[in-house]
C-alpha positions as CSV (number, residue, x, y, z in Angstrom):
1,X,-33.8,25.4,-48.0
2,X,-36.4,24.1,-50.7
3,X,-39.1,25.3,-52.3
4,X,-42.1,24.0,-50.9
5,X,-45.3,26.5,-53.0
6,X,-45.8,29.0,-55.5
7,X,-48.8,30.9,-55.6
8,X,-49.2,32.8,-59.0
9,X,-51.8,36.0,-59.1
10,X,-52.8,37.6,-62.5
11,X,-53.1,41.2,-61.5
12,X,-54.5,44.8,-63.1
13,X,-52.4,47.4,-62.0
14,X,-54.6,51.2,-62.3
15,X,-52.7,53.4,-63.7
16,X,-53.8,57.0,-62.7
17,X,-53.9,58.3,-66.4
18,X,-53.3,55.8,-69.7
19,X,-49.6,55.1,-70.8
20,X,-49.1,55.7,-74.7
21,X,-46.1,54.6,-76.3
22,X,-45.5,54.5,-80.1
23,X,-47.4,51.1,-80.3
24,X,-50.0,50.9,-77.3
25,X,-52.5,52.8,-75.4
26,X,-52.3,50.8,-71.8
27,X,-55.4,51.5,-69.2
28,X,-53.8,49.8,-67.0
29,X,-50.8,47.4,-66.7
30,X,-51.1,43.7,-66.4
31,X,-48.7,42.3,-64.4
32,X,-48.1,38.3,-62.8
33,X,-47.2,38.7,-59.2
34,X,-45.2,35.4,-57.8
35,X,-45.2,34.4,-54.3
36,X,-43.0,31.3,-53.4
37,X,-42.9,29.5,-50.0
38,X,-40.0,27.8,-48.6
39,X,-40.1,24.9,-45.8
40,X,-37.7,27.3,-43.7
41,X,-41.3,29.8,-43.7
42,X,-39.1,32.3,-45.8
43,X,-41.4,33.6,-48.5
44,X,-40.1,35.6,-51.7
45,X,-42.0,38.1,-54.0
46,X,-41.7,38.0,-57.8
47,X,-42.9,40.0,-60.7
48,X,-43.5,39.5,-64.3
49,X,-44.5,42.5,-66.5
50,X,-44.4,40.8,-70.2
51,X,-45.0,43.3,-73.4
52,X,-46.3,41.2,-76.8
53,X,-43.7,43.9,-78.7
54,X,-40.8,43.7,-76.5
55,X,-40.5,40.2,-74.7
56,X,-42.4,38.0,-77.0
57,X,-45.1,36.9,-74.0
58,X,-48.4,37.7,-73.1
59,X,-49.8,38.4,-69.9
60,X,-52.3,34.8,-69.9
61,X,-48.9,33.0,-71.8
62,X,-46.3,34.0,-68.6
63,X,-49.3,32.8,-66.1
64,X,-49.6,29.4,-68.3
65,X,-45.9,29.0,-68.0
66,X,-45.4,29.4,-65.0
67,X,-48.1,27.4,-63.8
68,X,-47.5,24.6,-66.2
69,X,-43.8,24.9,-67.2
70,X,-41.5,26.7,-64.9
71,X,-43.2,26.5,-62.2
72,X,-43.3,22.6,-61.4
73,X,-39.5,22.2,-62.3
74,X,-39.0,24.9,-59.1
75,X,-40.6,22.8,-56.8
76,X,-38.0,21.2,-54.3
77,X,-34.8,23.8,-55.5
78,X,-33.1,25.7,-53.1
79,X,-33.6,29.5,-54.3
80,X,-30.2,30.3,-53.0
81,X,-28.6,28.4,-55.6
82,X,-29.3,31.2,-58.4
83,X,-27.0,30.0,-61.0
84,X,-28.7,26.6,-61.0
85,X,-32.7,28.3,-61.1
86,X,-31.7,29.7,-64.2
87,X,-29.9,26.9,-66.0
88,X,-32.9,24.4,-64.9
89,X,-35.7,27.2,-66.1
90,X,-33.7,28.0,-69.2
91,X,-33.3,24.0,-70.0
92,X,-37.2,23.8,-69.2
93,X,-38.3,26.5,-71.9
94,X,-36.5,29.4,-74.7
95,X,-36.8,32.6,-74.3
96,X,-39.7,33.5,-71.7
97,X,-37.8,36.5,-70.1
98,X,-40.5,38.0,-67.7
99,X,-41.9,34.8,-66.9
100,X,-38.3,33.6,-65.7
101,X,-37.9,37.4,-63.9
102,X,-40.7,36.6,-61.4
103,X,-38.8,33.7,-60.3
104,X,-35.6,35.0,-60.1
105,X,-37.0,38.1,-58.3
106,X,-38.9,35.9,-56.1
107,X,-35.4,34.0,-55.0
108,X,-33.3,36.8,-54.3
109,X,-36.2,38.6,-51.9
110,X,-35.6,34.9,-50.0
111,X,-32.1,35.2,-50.3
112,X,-32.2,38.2,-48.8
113,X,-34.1,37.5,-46.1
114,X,-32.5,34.0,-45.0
115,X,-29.0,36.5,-44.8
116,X,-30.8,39.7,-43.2
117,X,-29.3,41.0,-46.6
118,X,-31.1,44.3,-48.9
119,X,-30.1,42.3,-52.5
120,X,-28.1,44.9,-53.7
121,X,-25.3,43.8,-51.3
122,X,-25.7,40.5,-52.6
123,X,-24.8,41.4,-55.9
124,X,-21.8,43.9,-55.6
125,X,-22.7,45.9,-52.4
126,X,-24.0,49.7,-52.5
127,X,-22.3,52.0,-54.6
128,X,-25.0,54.9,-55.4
129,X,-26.2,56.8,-52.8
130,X,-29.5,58.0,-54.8
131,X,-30.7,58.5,-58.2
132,X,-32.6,61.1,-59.8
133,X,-36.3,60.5,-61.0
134,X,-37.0,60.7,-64.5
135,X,-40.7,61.8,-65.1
136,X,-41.9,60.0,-68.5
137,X,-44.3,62.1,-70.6
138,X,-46.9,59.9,-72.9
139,X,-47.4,60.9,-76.6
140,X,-49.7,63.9,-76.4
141,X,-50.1,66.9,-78.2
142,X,-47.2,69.6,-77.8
143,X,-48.9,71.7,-75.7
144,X,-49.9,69.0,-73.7
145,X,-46.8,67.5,-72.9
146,X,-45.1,71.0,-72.4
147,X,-47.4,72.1,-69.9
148,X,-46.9,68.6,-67.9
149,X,-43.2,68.8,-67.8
150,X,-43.8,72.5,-66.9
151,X,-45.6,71.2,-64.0
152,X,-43.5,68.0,-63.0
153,X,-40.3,71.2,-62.7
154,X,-42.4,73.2,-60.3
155,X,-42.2,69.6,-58.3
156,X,-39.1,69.2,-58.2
157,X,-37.8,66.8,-61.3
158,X,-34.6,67.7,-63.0
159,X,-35.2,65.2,-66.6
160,X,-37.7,63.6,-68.3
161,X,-38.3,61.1,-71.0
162,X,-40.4,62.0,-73.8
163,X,-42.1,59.3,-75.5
164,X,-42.5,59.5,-79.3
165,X,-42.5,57.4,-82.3
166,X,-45.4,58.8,-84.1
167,X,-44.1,60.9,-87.1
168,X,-41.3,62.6,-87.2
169,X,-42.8,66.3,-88.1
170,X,-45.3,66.1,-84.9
171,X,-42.3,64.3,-82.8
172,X,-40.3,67.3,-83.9
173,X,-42.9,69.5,-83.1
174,X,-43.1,67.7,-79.1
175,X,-39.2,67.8,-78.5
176,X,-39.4,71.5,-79.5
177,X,-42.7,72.3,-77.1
178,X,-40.9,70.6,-74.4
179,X,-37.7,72.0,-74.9
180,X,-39.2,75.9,-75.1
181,X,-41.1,75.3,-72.1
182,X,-38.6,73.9,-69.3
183,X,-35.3,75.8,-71.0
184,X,-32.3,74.3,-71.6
185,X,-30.9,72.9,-68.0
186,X,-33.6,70.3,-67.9
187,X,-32.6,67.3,-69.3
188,X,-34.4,66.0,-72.0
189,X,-33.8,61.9,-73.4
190,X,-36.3,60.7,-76.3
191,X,-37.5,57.2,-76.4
192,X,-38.8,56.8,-80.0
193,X,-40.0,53.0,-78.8
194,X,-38.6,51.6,-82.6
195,X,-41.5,54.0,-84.1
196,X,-39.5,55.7,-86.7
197,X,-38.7,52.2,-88.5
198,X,-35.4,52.8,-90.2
199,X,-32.2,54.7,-90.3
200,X,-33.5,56.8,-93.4
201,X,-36.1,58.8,-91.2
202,X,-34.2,58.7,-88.1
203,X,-31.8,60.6,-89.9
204,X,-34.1,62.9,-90.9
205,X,-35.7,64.0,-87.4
206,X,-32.4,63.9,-85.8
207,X,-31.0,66.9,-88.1
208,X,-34.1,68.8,-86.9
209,X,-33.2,68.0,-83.6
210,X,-29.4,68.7,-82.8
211,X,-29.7,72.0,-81.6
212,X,-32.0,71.4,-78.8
213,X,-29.9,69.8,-76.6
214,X,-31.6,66.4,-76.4
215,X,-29.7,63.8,-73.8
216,X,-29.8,61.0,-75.7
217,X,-32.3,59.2,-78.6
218,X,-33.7,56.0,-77.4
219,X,-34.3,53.2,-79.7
220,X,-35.7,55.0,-82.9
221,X,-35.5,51.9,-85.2
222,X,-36.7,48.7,-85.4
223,X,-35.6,46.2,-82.4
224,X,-33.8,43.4,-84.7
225,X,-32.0,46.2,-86.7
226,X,-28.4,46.1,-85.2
227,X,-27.0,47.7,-88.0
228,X,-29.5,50.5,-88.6
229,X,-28.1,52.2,-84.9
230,X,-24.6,51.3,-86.0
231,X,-25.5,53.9,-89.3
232,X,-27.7,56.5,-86.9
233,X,-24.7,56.3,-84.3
234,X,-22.0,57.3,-87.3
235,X,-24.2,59.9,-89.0
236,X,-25.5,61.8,-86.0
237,X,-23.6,63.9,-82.5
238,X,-26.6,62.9,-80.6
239,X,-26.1,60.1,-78.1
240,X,-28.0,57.1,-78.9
241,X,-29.5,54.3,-76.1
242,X,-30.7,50.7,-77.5
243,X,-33.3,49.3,-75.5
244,X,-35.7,46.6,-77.4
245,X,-32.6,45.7,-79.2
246,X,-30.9,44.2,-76.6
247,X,-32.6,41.4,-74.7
248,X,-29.5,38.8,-73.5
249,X,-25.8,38.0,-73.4
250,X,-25.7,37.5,-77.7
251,X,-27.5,41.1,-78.3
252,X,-25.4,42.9,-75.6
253,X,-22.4,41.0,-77.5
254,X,-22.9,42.3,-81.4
255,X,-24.0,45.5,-80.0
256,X,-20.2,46.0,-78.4
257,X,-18.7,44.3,-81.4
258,X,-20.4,46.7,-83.9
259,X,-20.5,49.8,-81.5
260,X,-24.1,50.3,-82.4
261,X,-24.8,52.7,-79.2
262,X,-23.4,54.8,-76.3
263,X,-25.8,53.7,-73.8
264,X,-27.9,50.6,-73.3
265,X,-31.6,50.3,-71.7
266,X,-31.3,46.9,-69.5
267,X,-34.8,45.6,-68.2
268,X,-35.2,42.7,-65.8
269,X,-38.3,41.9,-68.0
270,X,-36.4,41.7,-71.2
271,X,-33.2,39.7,-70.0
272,X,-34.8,37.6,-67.0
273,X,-34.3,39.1,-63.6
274,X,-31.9,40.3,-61.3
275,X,-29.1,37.6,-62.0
276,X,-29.1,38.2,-66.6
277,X,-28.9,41.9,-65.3
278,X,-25.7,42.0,-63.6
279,X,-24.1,39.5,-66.5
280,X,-25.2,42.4,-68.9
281,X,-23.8,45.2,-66.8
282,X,-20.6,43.7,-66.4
283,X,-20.4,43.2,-70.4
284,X,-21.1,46.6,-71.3
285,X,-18.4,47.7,-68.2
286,X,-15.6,45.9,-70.0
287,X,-16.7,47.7,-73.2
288,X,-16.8,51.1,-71.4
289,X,-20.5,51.3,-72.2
290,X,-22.6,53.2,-69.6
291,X,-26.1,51.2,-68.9
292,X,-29.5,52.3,-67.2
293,X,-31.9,50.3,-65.6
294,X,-35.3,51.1,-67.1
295,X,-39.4,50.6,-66.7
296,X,-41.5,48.1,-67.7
297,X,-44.3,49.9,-65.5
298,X,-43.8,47.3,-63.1
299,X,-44.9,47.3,-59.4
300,X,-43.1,48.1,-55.9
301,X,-41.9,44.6,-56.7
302,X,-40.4,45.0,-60.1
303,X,-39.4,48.3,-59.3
304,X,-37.4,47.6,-56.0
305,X,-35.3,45.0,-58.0
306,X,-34.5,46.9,-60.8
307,X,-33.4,49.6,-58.0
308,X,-31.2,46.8,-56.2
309,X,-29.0,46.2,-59.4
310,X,-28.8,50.0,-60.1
311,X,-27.7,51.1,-56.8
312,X,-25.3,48.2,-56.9
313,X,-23.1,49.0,-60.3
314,X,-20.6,52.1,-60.9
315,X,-21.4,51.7,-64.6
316,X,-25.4,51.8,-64.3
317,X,-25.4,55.8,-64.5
318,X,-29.9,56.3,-64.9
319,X,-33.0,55.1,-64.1
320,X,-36.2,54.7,-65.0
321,X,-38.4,53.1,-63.0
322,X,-41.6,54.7,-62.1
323,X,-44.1,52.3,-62.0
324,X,-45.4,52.6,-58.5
325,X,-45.4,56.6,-58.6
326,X,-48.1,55.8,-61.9
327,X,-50.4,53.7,-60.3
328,X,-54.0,55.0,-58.0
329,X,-53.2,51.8,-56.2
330,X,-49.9,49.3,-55.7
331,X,-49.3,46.0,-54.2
332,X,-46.4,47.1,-52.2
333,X,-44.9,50.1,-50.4
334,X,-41.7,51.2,-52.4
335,X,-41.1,54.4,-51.3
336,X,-39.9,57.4,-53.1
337,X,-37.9,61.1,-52.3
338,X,-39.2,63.2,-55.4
339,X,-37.5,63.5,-57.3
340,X,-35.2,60.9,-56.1
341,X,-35.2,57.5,-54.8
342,X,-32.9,56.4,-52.0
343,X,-33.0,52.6,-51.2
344,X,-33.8,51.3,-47.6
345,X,-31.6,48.6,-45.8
346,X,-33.9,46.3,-45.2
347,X,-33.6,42.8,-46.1
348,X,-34.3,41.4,-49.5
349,X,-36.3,43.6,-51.7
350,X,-37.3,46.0,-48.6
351,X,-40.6,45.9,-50.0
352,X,-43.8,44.9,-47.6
353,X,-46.5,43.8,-50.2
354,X,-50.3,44.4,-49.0
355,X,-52.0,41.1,-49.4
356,X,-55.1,42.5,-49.2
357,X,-54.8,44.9,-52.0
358,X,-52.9,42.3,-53.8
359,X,-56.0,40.0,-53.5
360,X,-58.5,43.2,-54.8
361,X,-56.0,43.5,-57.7
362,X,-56.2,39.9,-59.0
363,X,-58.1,38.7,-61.7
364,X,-57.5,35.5,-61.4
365,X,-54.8,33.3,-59.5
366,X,-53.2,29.7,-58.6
367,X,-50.6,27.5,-57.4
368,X,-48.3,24.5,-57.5
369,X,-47.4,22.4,-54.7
């Protein structure tokens, strides 16, 4: 099988209310949906959700690449031989994470339809059975927030990840709303998204916090700082997950060494698809380090990937990935079981994606043949 096309589509995806995170307000999400033909008519869908402060790469700068750069080099490969995609794409350019993810997403949905195959029994087989949604509260006020989680129980949901990274007395103030609002058998996780800096004030809110059951803290310094969650981890009884601090194998590696977390946040968008994911789950296995697979806000597309590695690893124990349930309108039809999500066995991703609405949702598009 070769690759005969790829058709590249630079795409707004609505969200139904904005996304804020400690550094961004997001309207909606921008995304670069990858389509790539084969000459045995097999066609593979691929998704690339970049983030300036987390991957390096902008939304026009992953289009560019893979038009110009990736994209060419792919032209003639068979995308079953995995190992040999990556090693030519990570030859062709450094770095470029979510820009590589599309195409490795894009081979594995044609793997898995040349073998009649979902991809998570490409990679492992099934293991989970179903995972629990987490419902992911933006930075609002206190009462704001508590009254959404409030509603988000009455539908069913179990945890929820609160997103902070302001300052610490009004993140203090948002854990404790929460918290008082949903009582203490809803689980609670805190993704600080690098926004209190240091290990100094991290310190500081975590004191405030130890009584109020939180699941774990989520990133709370800055991304390069290895050894500011190795102080946090020895200083504090509250689990902590690194997520922007681990992007690949050499991360994943000091992170073990130094023992700098309990849990670790792997994204297809930060390590570069389906393929780096599994490497870095089997890493943190052999250190005893449970993993989750979390959200860039991608689409059905993204999502459905991230889901395939998930349900395929004893060690990957959460999930995050609610893109699709965020969106008024999405390119594909990923289906969800509030609050849980239960794969399909359909081959490749599972996912049917809506040309039509994929067209309405492009800005701009092109391809390489």
């Amino acid at each position: 099988m070769k690759i005969t096309a790829i058709h590249l589509y630079a795409i707004h995806l609505p969200l139904k209310d904005p996304f804020v995170i400690s550094y961004h307000t997001y309207q909606y999400m921008p995304a670069v949906m990858v389509k790539i033909e084969t000459d045995e008519g097999i066609i593979g869908y691929g998704e690339a959700v970049p983030d300036e402060h987390v991957t390096g790469e902008t939304w026009e700068g992953v289009f560019h690449i893979l038009k110009n750069t990736i994209g060419p080099v792919m032209l003639g490969q068979n995308p079953m031989e995995i190992e040999k995609i990556h090693d030519l794409m990570n030859n062709t350019i450094y770095t470029a994470p979510a820009a590589k993810a599309a195409i490795d997403i894009a081979c594995f949905d044609i793997i898995g339809k040349k073998l009649r195959q979902p991809v998570y029994q490409l990679i492992g087989g099934r293991y989970h059975d179903e995972f629990p949604i987490t419902h992911v509260l933006s930075i609002a006020d206190p009462e704001k927030m508590a009254s959404e989680a409030a509603l988000m129980v009455e539908k069913g949901y179990g945890s929820f990840k609160m997103k902070v990274g302001t300052n610490v007395k009004d993140d203090v103030e948002r854990i404790k709303a929460v918290r008082a609002e949903v009582g203490p058998d809803i689980a609670i996780r805190v993704d600080v998204n690098q926004g209190w800096k240091n290990s100094a004030v991290t310190l500081s809110a975590l004191k405030q916090l130890e009584d109020y059951q939180i699941d774990w803290i989520e990133q709370p310094v800055i991304a390069d700082d290895i050894d500011a969650m190795v102080e946090v981890k020895s200083k504090t009884t509250i689990p902590l997950m690194i997520d922007e601090g681990l992007k690949g194998p050499r991360e994943m590696r000091e992170i073990i060494q130094k023992r700098a977390a309990d849990k670790v946040n792997i994204k297809l968008m930060k390590c570069g698809g389906i393929y780096p994911a599994v490497k870095l789950a089997h890493q943190a296995e052999l250190a005893g380090m449970e993993c989750q697979i979390g959200s860039m806000v991608e689409s059905s597309v993204g999502s459905a990937a991230g889901f395939h590695v998930a349900f395929s690893k004893k060690i990957i124990t959460s999930v995050e990935l609610t893109g699709p349930l965020k969106f008024t309108k999405d390119i594909g039809d990923l289906a969800y079981e509030v609050p849980f999500i239960r794969l399909t066995d359909k081959p490749g991703l599972g996912v049917e994606v809506n040309e039509k609405i994929l067209h309405e949702l492009t800005i701009y598009q092109d391809a390489i043949r």
